[in-house]
C-alpha positions as CSV (number, residue, x, y, z in Angstrom):
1,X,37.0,-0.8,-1.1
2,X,40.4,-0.9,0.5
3,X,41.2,-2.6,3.6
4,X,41.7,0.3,5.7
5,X,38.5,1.4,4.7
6,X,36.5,-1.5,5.4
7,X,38.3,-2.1,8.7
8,X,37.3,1.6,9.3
9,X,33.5,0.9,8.6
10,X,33.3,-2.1,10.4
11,X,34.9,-0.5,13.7
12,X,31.9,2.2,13.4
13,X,29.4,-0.6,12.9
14,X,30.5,-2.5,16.4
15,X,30.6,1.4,18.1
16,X,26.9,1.4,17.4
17,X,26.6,-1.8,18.8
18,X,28.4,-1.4,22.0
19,X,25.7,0.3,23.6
20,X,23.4,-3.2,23.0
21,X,26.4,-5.3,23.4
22,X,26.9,-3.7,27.3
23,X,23.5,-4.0,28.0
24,X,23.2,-7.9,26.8
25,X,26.3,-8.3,28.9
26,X,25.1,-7.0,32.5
27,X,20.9,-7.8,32.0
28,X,21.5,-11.3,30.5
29,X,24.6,-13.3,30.6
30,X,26.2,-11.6,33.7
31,X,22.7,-12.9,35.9
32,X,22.5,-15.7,34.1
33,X,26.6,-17.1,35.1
34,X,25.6,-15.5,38.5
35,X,22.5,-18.3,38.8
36,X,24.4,-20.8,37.4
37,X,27.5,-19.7,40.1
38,X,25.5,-19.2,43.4
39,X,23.2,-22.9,42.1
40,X,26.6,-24.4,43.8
41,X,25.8,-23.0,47.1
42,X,23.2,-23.3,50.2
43,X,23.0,-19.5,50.0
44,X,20.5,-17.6,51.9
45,X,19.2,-14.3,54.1
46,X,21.1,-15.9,57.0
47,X,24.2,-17.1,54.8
48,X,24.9,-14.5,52.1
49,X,28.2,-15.7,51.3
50,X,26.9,-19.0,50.7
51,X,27.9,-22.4,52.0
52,X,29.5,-24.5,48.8
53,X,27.2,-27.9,48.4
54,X,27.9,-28.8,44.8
55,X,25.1,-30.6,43.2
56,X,23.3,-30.8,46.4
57,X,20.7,-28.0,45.0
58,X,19.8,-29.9,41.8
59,X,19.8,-33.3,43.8
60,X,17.2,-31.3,46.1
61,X,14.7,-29.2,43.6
62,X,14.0,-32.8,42.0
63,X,12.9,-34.7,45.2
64,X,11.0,-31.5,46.1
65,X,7.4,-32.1,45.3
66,X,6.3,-28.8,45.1
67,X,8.6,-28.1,42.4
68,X,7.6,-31.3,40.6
69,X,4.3,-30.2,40.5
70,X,5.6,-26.2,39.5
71,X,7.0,-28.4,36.5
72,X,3.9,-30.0,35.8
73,X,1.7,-27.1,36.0
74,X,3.6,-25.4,33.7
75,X,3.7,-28.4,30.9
76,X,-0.2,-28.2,31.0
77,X,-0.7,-24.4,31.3
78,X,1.9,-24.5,27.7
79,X,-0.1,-27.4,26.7
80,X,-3.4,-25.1,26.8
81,X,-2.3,-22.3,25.9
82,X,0.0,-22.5,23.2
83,X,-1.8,-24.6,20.0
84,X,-4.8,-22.9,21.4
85,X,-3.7,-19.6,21.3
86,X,-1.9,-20.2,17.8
87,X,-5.2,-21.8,16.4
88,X,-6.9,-18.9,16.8
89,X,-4.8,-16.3,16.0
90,X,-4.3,-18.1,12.5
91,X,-8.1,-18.5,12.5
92,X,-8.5,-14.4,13.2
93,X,-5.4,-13.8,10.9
94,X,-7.5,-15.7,8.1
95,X,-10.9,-14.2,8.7
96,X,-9.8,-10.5,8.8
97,X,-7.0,-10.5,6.3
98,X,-8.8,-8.5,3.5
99,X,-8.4,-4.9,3.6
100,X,-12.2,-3.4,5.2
101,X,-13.0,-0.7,7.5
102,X,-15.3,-3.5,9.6
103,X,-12.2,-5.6,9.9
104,X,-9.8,-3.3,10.4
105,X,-11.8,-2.2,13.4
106,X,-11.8,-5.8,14.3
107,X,-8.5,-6.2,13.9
108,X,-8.1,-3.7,16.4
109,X,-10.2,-5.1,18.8
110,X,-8.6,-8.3,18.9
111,X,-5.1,-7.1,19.4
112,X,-6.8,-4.8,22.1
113,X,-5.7,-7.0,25.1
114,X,-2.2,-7.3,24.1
115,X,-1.3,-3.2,24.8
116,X,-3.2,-3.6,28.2
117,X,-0.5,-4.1,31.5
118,X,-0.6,-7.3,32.5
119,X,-2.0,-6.1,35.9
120,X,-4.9,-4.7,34.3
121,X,-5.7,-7.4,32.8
122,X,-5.4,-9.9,35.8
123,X,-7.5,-7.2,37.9
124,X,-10.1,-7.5,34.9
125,X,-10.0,-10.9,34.9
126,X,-10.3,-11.0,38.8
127,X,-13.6,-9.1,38.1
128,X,-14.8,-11.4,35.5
129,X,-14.2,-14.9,37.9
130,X,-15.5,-12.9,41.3
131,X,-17.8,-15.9,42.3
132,X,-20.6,-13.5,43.4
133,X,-21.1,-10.7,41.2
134,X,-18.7,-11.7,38.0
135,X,-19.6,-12.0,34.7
136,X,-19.1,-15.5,34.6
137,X,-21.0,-16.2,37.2
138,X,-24.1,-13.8,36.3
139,X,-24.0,-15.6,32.6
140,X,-24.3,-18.7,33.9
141,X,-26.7,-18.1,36.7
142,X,-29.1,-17.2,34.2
143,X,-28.6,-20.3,32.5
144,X,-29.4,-22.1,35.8
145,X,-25.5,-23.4,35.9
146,X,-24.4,-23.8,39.7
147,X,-21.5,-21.3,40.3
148,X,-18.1,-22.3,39.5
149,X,-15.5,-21.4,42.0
150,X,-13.2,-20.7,38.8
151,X,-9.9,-19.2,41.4
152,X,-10.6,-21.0,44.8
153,X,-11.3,-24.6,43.3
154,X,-8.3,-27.2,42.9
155,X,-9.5,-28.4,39.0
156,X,-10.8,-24.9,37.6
157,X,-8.2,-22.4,38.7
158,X,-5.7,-23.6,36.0
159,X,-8.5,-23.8,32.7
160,X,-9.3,-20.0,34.1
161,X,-5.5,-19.0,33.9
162,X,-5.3,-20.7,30.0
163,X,-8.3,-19.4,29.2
164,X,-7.6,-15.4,30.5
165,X,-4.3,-16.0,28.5
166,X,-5.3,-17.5,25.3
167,X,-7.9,-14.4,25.3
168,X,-4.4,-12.1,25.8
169,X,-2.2,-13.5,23.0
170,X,-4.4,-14.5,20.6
171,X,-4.6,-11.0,19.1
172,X,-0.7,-10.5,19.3
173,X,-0.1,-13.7,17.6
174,X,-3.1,-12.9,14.8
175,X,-0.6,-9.7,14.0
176,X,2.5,-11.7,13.0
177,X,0.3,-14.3,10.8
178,X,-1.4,-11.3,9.4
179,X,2.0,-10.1,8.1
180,X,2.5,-13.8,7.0
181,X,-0.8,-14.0,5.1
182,X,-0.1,-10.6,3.0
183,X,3.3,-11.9,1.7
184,X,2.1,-15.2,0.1
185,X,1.2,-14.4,-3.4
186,X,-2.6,-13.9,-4.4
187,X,-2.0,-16.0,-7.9
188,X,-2.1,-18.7,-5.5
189,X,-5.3,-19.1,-4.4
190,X,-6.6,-17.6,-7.9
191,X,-5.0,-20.8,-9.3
192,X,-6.5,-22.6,-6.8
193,X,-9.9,-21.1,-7.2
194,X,-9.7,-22.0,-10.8
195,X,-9.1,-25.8,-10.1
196,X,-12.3,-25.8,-7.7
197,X,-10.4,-26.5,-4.8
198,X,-12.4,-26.3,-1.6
199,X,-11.3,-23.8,1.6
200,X,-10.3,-26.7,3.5
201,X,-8.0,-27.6,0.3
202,X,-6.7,-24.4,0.2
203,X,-5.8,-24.4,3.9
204,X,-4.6,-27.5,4.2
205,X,-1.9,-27.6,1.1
206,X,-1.3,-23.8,0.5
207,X,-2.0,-21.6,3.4
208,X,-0.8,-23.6,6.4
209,X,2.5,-24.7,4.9
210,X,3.3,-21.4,3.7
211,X,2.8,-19.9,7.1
212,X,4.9,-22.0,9.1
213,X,7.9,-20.0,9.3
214,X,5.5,-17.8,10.8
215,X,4.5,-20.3,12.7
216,X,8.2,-21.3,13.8
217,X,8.7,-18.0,14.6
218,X,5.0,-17.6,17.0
219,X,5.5,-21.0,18.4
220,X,9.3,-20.0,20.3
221,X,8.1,-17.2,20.9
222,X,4.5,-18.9,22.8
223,X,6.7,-21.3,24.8
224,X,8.9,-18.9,26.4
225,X,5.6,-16.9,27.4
226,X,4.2,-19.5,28.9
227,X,7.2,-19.9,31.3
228,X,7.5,-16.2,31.9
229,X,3.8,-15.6,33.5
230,X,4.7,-14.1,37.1
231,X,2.6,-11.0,37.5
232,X,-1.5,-12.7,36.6
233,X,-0.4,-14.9,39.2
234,X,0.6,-12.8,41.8
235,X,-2.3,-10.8,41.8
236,X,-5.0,-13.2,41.1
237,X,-4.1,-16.6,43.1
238,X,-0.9,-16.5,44.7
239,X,-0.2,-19.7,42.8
240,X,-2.9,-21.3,45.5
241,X,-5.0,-22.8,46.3
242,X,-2.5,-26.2,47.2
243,X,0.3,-24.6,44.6
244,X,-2.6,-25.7,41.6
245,X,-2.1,-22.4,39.9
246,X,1.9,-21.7,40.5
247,X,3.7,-21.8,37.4
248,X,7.8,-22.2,37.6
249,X,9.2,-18.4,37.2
250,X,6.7,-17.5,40.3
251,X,7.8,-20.4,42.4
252,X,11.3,-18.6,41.8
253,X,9.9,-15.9,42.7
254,X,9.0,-17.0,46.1
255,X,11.9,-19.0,46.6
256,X,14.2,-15.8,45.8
257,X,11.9,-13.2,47.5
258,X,9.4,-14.8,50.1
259,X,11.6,-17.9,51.5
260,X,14.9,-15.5,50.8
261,X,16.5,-18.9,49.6
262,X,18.5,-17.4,46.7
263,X,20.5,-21.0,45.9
264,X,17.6,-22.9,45.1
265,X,15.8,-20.2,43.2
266,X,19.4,-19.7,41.2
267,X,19.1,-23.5,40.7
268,X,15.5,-23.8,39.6
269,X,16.8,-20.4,37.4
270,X,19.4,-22.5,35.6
271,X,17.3,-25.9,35.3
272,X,14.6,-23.3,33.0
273,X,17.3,-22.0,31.4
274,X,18.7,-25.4,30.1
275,X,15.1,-26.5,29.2
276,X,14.5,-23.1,27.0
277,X,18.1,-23.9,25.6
278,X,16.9,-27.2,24.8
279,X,13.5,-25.8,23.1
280,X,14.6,-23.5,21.0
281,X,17.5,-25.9,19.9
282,X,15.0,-28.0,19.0
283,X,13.0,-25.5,16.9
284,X,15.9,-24.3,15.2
285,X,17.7,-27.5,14.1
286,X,14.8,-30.1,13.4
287,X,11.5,-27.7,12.9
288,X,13.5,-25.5,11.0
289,X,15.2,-27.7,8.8
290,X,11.7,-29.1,7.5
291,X,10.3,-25.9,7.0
292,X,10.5,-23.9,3.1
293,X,10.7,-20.8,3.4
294,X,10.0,-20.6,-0.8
């Protein structure tokens, strides 16, 4: 192939692209130098062109307590929900991985909740923690369990946000270990069969390590989820009661929206953006490097 021709191939090749490319440009890194820009000023409803304050804004958001405890809310809620949610997706993945018509159905089932709007799914959820008539609290009022204000109480409202979000992505994350599973070859396990190696074995040396690119690839993916939860929030708690259930991207939320404070929400914007950056940096250069991918 002669230059001309290759340079003519690769021009078509970025034409196709340009479409993306635009869109990348004014959805992503346009808003995201625009946080990182207006994070310099005391910029409100009141001041729209913004009063320049420098570092004021990061000084600020860490002596604010409320936003230390945004922070530390949402450590604990990816703490929760993340292994969890990984656990038992491999745990579905490895249960319902041969090819039947009772687990395909289940299969279904299980990635059920991940197709439903998030709003459904909190106003389902809403149903299922009502303190009078919920499920929960039928279930355990047969059981002779005193009710459990699961939304309005201080120490359960954040166990009932993991666990209403481990029950969501569970079933997305059992799809991508599914795939995983099928592309590790069955001479494997026959060898491994042969040798009398227990399940546990067979988990423990041959399945687990096989699947963690999988893994790598579930666990960014589960992190910036957790940071991203805005609309169960909204419509179940309001981040109440005392700020017990507000995560980070909600408090932005309603420091952009409901307080109308758009430099503090641009800062708390770029101090998540730096601690994704971080993440995934992380997962790609040390997780990465001590994973085998053959």
């Amino acid at each position: 192939m002669n230059k001309k021709a290759s340079l003519r191939i690769n021009a078509a090749a970025y034409l196709f692209l340009l479409p993306a490319l635009i869109i990348l440009l004014l959805f992503t890194y346009y808003p995201m130098l625009l946080s990182v820009y207006d994070s310099f000023f005391l910029k409100d409803n009141l001041r729209p062109q913004g009063v320049f304050v420098g570092i004021e804004n990061y000084s600020y958001i860490f002596q604010d307590e409320v936003f230390l405890k945004v922070m530390k809310n949402n450590l604990i809620f990816a703490i929760g929900t993340v292994p969890t949610s990984m656990a038992l997706a491999i745990f579905l993945a490895i249960k319902l991985n041969k090819s039947t018509r009772l687990n395909s159905w289940m299969r279904t089932a299980f990635f059920y909740p991940t197709v439903i709007p998030l709003i459904v799914v909190a106003n389902i959820w809403l149903f299922i923690y009502q303190p009078d008539y919920g499920l929960f609290s039928r279930f355990f009022h047969t059981i002779a369990v005193p009710q459990i204000p699961w939304l309005t109480n201080i120490d359960w409202v954040m166990p009932a946000m993991i666990l209403m979000t481990v029950w969501k992505e569970a079933g997305f994350f059992m799809i991508f270990y599914l795939a995983g599973l099928q592309n590790i070859p069955t001479h494997i396990y026959e060898s491994a069969q042969m040798e009398g190696a227990s399940g546990w074995y067979v988990f423990r040396r041959l399945t687990f390590p096989l699947l963690m690119p999988t893994s790598l690839f579930v666990l960014i993916i589960a992190i910036t989820g957790s940071v991203k939860t805005v609309d169960h929030i909204f419509v179940m708690t309001g981040g109440g009661p005392n700020n017990a259930s507000n995560l980070i991207l909600y408090y932005i939320y309603q420091n952009r929206f409901s307080f109308g404070d758009i430099g503090l929400a641009a800062t708390m914007s770029v101090v998540l953006i730096a601690i994704l950056l971080l993440i995934s940096a992380f997962n790609f250069f040390v997780l990465d490097r001590r994973i085998h991918y053959r």
